[in-house]
C-alpha positions in Angstrom: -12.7 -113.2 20.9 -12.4 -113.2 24.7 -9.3 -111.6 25.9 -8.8 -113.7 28.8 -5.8 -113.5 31.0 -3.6 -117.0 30.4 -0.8 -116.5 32.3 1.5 -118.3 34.6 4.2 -115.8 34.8 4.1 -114.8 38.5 3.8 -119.1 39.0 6.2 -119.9 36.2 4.5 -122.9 35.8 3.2 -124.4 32.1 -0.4 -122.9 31.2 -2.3 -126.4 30.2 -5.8 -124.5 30.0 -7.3 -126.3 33.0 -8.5 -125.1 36.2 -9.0 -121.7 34.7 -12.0 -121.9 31.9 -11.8 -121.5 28.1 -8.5 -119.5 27.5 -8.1 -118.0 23.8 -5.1 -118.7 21.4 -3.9 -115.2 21.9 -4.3 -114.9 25.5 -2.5 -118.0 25.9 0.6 -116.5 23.5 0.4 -113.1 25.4 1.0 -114.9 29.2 3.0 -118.0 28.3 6.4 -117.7 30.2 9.7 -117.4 28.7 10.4 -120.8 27.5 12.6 -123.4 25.5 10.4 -123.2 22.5 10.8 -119.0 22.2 14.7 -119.8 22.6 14.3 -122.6 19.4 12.5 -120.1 17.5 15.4 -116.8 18.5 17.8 -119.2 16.9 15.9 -120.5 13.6 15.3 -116.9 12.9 18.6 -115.4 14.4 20.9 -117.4 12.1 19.3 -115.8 9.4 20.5 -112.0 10.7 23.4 -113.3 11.6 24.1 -114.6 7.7 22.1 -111.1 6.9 24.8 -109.3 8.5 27.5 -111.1 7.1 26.7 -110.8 3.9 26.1 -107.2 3.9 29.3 -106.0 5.4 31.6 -108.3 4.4 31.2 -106.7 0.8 33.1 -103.5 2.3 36.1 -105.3 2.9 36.2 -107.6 0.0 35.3 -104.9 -2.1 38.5 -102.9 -1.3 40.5 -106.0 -2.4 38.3 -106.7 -6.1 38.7 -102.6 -6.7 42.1 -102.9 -7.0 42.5 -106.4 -8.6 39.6 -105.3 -11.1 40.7 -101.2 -11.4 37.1 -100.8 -10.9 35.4 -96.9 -11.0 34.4 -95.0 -8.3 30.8 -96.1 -9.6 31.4 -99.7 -9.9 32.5 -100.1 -6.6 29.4 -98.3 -5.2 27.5 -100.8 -7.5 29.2 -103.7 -5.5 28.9 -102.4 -2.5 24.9 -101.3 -2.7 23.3 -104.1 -5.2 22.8 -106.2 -2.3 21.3 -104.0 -0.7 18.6 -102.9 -3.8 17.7 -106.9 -4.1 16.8 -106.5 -0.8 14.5 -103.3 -1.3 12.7 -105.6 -3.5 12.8 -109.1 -1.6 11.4 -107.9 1.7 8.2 -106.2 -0.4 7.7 -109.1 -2.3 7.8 -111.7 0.3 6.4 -109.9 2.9 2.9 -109.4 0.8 3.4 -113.1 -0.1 3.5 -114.4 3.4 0.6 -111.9 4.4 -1.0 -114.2 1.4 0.1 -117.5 1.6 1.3 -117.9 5.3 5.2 -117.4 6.8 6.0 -121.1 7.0 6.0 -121.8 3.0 8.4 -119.0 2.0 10.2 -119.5 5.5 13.6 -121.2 4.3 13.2 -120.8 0.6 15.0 -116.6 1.1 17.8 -118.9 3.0 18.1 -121.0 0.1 18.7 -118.2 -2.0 20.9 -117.1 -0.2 23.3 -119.7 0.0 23.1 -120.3 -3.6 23.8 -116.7 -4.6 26.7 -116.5 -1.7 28.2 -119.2 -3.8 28.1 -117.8 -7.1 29.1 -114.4 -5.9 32.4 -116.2 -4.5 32.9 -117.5 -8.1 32.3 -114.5 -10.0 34.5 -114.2 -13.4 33.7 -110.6 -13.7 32.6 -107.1 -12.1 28.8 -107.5 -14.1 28.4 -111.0 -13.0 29.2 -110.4 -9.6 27.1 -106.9 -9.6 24.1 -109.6 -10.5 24.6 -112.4 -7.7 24.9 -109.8 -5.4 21.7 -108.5 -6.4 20.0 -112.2 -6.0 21.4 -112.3 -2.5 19.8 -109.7 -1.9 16.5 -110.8 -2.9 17.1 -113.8 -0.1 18.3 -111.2 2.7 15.1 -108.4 1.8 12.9 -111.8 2.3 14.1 -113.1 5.7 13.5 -109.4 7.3 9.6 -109.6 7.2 9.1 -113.6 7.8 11.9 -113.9 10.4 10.5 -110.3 12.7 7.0 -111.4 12.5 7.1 -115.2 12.7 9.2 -114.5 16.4 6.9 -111.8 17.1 3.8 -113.5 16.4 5.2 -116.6 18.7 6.6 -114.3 21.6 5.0 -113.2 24.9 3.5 -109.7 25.5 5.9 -108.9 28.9 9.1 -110.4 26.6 8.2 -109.3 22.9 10.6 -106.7 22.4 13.6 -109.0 24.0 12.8 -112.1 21.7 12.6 -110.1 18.7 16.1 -108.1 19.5 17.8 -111.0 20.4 17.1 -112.2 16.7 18.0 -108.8 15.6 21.0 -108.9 18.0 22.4 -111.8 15.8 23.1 -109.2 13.2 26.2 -108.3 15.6 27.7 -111.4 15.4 27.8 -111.9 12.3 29.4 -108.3 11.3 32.2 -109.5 13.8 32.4 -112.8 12.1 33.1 -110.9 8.5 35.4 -108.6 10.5 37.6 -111.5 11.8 37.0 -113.4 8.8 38.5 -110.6 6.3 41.4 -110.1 9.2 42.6 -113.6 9.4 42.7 -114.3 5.9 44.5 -111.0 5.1 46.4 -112.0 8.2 47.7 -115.3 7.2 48.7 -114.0 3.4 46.1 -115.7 1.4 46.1 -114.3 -2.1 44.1 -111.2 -2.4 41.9 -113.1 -5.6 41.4 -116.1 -3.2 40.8 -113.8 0.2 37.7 -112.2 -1.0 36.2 -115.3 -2.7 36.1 -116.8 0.6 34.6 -114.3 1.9 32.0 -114.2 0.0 31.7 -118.3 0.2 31.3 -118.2 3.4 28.1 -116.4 3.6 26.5 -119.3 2.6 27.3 -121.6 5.8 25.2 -120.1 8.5 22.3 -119.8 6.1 22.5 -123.6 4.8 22.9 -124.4 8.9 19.3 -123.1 9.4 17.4 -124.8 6.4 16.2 -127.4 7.9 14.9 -125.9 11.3 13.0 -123.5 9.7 11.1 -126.4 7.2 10.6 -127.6 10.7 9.1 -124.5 12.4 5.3 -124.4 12.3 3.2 -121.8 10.7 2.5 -119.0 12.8 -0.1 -119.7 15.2 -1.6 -115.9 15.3 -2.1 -116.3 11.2 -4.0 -120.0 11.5 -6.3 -118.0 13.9 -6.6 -114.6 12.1 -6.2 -115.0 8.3 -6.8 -118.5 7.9 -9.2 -118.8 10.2 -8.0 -122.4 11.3 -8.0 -122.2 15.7 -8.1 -125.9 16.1 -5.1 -126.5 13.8 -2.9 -123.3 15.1 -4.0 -124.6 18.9 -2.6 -127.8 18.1 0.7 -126.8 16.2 1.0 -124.5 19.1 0.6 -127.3 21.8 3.4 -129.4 19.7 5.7 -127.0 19.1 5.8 -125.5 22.6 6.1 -128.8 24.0 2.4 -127.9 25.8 3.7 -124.9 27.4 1.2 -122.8 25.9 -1.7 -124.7 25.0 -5.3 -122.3 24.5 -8.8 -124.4 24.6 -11.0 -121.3 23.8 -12.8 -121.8 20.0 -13.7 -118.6 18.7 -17.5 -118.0 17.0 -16.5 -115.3 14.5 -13.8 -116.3 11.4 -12.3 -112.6 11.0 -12.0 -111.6 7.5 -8.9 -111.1 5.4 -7.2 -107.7 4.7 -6.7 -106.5 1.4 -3.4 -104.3 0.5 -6.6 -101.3 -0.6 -7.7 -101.8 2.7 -4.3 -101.7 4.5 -3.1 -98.8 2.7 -6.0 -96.3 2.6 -6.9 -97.2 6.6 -5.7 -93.7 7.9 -4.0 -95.7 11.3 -1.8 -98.1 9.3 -1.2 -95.5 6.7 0.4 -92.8 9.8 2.3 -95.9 11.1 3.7 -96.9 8.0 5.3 -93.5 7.0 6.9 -93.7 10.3 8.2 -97.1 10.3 9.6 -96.7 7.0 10.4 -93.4 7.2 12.4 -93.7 10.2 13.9 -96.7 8.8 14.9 -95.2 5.6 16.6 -92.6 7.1 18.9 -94.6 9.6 19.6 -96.8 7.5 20.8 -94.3 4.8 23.1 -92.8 7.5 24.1 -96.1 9.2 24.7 -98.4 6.1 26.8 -95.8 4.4 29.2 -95.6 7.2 29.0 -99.4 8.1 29.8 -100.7 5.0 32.5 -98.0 3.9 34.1 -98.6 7.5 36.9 -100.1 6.6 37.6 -96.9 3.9 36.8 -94.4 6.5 38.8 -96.0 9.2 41.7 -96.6 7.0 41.3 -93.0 5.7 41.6 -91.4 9.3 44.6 -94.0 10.2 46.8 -92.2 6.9 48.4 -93.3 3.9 50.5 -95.6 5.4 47.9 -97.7 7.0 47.0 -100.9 5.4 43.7 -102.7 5.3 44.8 -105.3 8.0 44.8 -102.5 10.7 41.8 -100.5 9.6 40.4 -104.3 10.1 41.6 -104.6 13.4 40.4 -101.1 14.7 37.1 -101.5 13.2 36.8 -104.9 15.1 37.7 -103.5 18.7 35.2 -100.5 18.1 32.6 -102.6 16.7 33.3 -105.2 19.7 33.4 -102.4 22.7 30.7 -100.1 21.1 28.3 -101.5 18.9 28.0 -105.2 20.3 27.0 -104.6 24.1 24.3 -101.6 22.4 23.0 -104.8 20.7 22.3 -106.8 23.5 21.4 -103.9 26.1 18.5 -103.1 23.6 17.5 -106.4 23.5 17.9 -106.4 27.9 16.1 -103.3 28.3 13.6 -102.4 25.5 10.4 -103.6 27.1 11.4 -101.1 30.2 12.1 -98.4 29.0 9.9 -98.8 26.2 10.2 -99.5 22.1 9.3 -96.2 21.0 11.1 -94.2 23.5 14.4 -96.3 22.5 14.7 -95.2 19.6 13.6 -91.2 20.6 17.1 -91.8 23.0 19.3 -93.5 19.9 18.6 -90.8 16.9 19.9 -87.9 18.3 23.0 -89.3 20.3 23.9 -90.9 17.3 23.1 -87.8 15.4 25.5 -86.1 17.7 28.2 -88.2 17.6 28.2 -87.9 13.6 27.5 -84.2 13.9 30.7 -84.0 16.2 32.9 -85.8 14.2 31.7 -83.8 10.9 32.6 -80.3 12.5 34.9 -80.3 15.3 38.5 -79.4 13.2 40.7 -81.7 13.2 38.6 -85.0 14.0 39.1 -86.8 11.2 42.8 -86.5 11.4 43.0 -87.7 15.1 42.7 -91.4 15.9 41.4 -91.1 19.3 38.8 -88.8 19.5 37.8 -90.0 15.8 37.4 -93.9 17.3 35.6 -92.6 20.4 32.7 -90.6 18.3 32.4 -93.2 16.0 32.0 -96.0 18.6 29.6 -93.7 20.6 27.5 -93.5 17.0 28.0 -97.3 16.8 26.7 -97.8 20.3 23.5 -95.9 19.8 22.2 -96.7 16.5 22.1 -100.2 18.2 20.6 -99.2 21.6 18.5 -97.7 19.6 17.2 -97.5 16.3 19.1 -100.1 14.5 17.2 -102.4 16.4 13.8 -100.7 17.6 13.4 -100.1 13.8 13.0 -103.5 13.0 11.4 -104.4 16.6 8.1 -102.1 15.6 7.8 -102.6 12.2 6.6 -106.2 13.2 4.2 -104.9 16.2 2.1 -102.0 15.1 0.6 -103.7 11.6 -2.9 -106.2 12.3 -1.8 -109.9 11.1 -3.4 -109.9 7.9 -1.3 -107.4 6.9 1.9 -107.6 9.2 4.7 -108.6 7.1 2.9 -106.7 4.3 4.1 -103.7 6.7 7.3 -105.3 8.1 8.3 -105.7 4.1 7.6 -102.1 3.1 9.4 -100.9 6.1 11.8 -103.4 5.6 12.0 -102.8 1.8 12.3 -98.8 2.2 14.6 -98.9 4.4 17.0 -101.3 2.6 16.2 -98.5 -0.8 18.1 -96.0 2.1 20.6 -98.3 2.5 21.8 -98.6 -1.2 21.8 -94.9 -1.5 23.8 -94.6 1.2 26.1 -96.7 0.6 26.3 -95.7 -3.4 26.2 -92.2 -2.6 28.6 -92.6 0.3 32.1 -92.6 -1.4 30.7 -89.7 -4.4 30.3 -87.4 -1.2 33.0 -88.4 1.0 35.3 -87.7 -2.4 33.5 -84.4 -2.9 33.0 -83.1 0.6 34.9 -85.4 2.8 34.4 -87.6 5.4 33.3 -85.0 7.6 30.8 -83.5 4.9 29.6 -86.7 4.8 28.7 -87.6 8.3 27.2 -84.2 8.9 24.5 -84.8 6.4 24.2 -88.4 8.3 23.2 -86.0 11.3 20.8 -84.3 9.4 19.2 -87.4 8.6 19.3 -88.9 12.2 16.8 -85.3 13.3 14.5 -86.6 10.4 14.1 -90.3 11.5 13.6 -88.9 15.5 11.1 -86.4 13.9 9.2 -89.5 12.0 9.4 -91.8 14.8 6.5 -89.7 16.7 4.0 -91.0 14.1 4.5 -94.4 15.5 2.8 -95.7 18.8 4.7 -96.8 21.8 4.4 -100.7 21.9 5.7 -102.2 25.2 4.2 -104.0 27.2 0.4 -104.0 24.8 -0.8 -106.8 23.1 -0.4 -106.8 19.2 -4.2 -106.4 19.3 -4.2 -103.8 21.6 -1.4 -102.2 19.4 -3.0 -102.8 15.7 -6.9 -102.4 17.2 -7.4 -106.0 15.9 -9.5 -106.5 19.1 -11.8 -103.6 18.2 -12.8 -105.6 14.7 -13.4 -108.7 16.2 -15.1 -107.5 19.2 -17.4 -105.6 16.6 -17.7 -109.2 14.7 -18.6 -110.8 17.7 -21.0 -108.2 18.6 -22.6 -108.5 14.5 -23.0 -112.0 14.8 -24.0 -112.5 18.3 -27.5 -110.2 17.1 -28.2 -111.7 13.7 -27.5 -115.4 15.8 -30.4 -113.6 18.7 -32.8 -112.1 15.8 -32.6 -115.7 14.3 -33.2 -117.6 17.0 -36.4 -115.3 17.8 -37.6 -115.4 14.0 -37.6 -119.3 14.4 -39.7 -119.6 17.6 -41.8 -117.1 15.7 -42.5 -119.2 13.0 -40.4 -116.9 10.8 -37.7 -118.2 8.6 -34.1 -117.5 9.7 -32.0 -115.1 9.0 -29.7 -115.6 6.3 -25.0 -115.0 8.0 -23.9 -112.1 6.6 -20.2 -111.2 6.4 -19.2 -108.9 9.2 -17.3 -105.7 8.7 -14.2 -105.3 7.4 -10.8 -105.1 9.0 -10.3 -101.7 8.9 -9.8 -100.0 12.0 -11.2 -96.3 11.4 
C-alpha cells in the first residue's frame, strides 16, 4: 500500500482526498489534524480509565473500614485489596486476543458493562468471600477495557499527536483516583456510618462506567483493523469519513488483502517476541512497585502521620500529594511525550522514581517525619506518571502490527496487572515484616529492572505504527508478490498460455 503523505497539518484545513491523487487509509489517519472526532473518541475511552482508576484505589480506603467491621486477616485484606487486580491479569489477555479476533467494536462496551454490574454487587456484598468474588468480576471488566480502549484511540489518532491522545485517555486515570480520594473523604467527613461509607464507595464505581455505554455502542470499528485484518477498505473509508465528520477521508483502494496473524506467528517472530518482554516486563515491574504503594496509601500515610491519626487525615494528605504531584505528571506526559519521545520518557521516570523510593527506604528517620516523607513520596508520585505509569500503557498499543495489537496490549496489560496483585498482596506481609522502608527499597530495586527492560523496546514518536511494527515491509513485499504473478499472467495470456493461478502472499511475520 502506497504510503502517501495526506496531511493538512501545516494548512489545518480538512483532508477531502481531492486535489492531491489517491491517498491511502493510513496516510490519511497519520496527517489528519487534531480534530473534534479524536476529542469524542479521548472521552469514550477516557471514562473508562477514569472508572478504572476508581475502582482500583477506592478499595484501599474502603478496605481499611470492612477490616475492622469484618476483623478480617492480614491475608484477607490483601485478598480484597488485590482480587481486582488478578480479574484483570486475566480480562486484558482474554479480550485483547478476542478483539485481535473478532474486531474492538463488539467487545467495546460489554467490559463496561461488567463493570457496572459487578461495582454493584460488590457494594452489596453480605460477606468477605462474596465480596473477594465480585471484586474479581470487576476485574475481569477493568483487564478488558485496557487493550480495546489504548488501541482503538491509537489506531484512530495521528502520527505527530499519537502519544498525546492516548495519555490524555490514560490521563483520566488521575481523576478518577482523586474522585475516590474525595469520595471516601466526604463521606467519612460528613459521619456516614462506616457499613454504609464503603458500600457507597464501591457503588459508585458503577456511574462513570454506565455514563459511557452508549458512546462506545456508537464508536465505529477501528478503521486500521477493516483495512488490515478484515481486509474491508471501502467500509473502514466510509466509517472513517462518518465518524470524522469528513475530516479524514482516504480514496486510495489497496490491490493486496494482507493476511491475518496467528498467536504462533506473533509469538515465535523474534521482533514482537523482544518487544513483548519489554513491554510487559517493564510493566510488571512498575506496576508491582506502584500499585503496592497506591493502593496501601492511605495505610502508609496514616502510618507515617502516628497512632493518633485517623483515616480522615491520611485521606486528606494523600489527596493534596496526589493533586500537587501526581496529577500535573499526568498531564505533562500527555503535553510532552511526542517531544521528548515515548521511550526516552519512561528511561527519565524509572530511576527518579526509583530514587525517591530508595531515599525514603534508607535515609533514618523518613518515615517518621511528615515533611520530607510527603515530599519523596510526591516526587515518586510525580514521576511514575511523567513517566512510566503512562508510557507503559502508551507503547504497549504502538509497537505490536494490528493483527496482533491488542493481543500484545493484553499480555502487557494482563502481566502487568499479575504485578500489580502481588504488589499489593505482598505489600502489607513486607511492610509488617520489614517495614515501610524495607518495603519501598525493594520498590527501587524493581524500578532499575523496568529501566533495564525498557531498552528492548523501540522508541516510537513521531513513526508511523507501520513504520514502528514493520507492517509496511509485509505489505510492500505483498504488493511486490502480486504485482509479478499479475505481470507473468498477463504475459502467459498474450502467449497463448493459460494464466497463472493467485497464490497467497507471505506471511505477516516480520523476520
Amino acid at each position: 500500500m502506497a504510503n502517501r503523505a495526506a496531511s493538512n497539518e501545516s494548512g489545518g484545513g480538512a483532508n477531502n482526498g481531492s486535489g492531491g491523487g489517491a491517498v491511502s487509509l493510513t496516510a490519511a489517519m497519520d496527517g489528519a489534524p487534531f480534530s473534534l472526532f479524536h476529542l469524542k473518541a479521548i472521552y469514550t475511552s477516557g471514562m473508562g480509565f477514569f472508572t478504572d482508576a476508581y475502582d482500583l484505589f477506592i478499595i484501599g480506603t474502603a478496605s481499611a473500614l470492612i477490616t475492622k467491621q469484618w476483623h478480617l486477616s492480614t491475608t484477607q485484606t490483601g485478598l480484597i485489596n488485590s482480587m481486582t487486580l488478578l480479574g484483570a491479569f486475566i480480562g486484558a489477555i482474554v479480550y485483547g486476543r478476542i478483539a485481535d479476533r473478532v474486531g474492538r467494536k463488539k467487545i467495546y462496551g460489554l467490559e463496561a458493562a461488567i463493570m457496572v454490574v459487578a461495582a454493584l454487587l460488590s457494594a452489596v456484598s453480605p460477606g468477605v468471600v462474596w465480596l473477594i468474588a465480585f471484586r474479581f468480576i470487576l476485574g475481569l471488566g477493568v483487564g478488558g477495557d485496557y487493550p480495546v480502549s489504548a488501541v482503538l484511540m491509537t489506531e484512530y489518532a495521528n502520527r505527530r499527536d499519537r502519544g498525546k491522545m492516548v495519555g490524555l485517555v490514560f490521563a483520566m486515570q488521575a481523576l478518577g483516583t482523586m474522585a475516590g480520594y474525595t469520595v471516601g473523604l466526604a463521606l467519612l467527613s460528613a459521619g456516614v456510618n462506616h457499613d454504609a461509607a464503603w458500600r457507597i464507595m464501591l457503588a459508585l464505581g458503577a456511574v462513570p462506567a454506565a455514563a459511557v455505554l452508549y458512546s462506545r455502542r456508537r464508536m465505529p470499528e477501528s478503521p486500521r483493523f477493516l483495512a488490515r485484518v478484515v481486509g474491508d477498505e471501502r467500509q473502514a473509508q466510509q466509517s472513517l469519513a462518518e465518524y470524522s465528520d469528513r475530516v479524514v477521508v482516504a480514496t486510495d483502494t489497496p490491490t493486496v488483502k494482507p493476511p491475518r496473524m496467528t498467536f504462533s506467528e506473533f509469538i515465535t517472530n523474534r521482533r514482537y517476541l523482544l518487544a513483548l518482554i519489554g513491554t510487559a516486563g517493564s510493566w510488571f515491574v512498575f506496576d508491582y512497585a506502584y500499585y503496592g504503594n497506591a493502593v496501601s496509601a492511605p495505610v502508609i500515610v496514616k502510618t507515617v502521620l502516628g497512632k493518633g491519626a485517623t483515616i480522615e487525615q491520611s485521606l486528606a494528605f494523600n489527596l493534596i500529594v496526589f493533586a500537587v504531584a501526581a496529577v500535573p505528571g499526568y498531564f505533562l506526559a500527555a503535553a510532552f511525550m511526542d517531544r521528548i519521545g515515548h521511550r526516552r520518557l519512561q528511561l527519565i521516570g524509572f530511576p527518579a522514581m526509583g530514587l525517591a523510593f530508595l531515599l525514603i527506604g534508607v535515609v533514618p528517620g523518613v518515615t517518621t517525619a511528615i515533611t520530607p516523607f510527603l515530599l519523596l513520596f510526591g516526587m515518586s508520585y510525580f514521576f511514575a506518571e511523567f513517566g512510566p505509569n503512562t508510557t507503559t500503557f502508551v507503547l504497549s498499543a504502538e509497537v505490536f502490527p494490528t493483527g496482533a495489537r491488542t493481543t500484545g496490549h493484553g499480555i502487557s496489560a494482563g502481566v502487568a496487572k499479575l504485578g500489580a496483585f502481588i504488589g499489593v498482596y505482598l505489600f502489607p506481609h513486607i511492610s509488617k515484616a520489614f517495614g515501610i522502608s524495607g518495603a519501598l527499597t525493594f520498590a527501587a530495586g524493581m524500578a532499575v529492572v523496568g529501566m533495564a527492560l525498557t531498552f528492548l523496546i523501540p522508541e516510537t514518536s513521531q513513526r508511523s505504527l507501520d513504520d514502528i511494527s514493520g507492517e509496511h515491509e509485509v505489505l510492500a513485499e505483498a504488493e511486490r508478490v502480486v504485482a509479478g504473478a499479475s505481470a507473468s499472467a498477463s504475459a502467459g495470456a498474450s502467449a497463448g498460455s493459460p494464466s497463472l493461478a493467485p497464490r497467497r502472499v507471505g506471511g505477516p511475520s516480520v523476520a
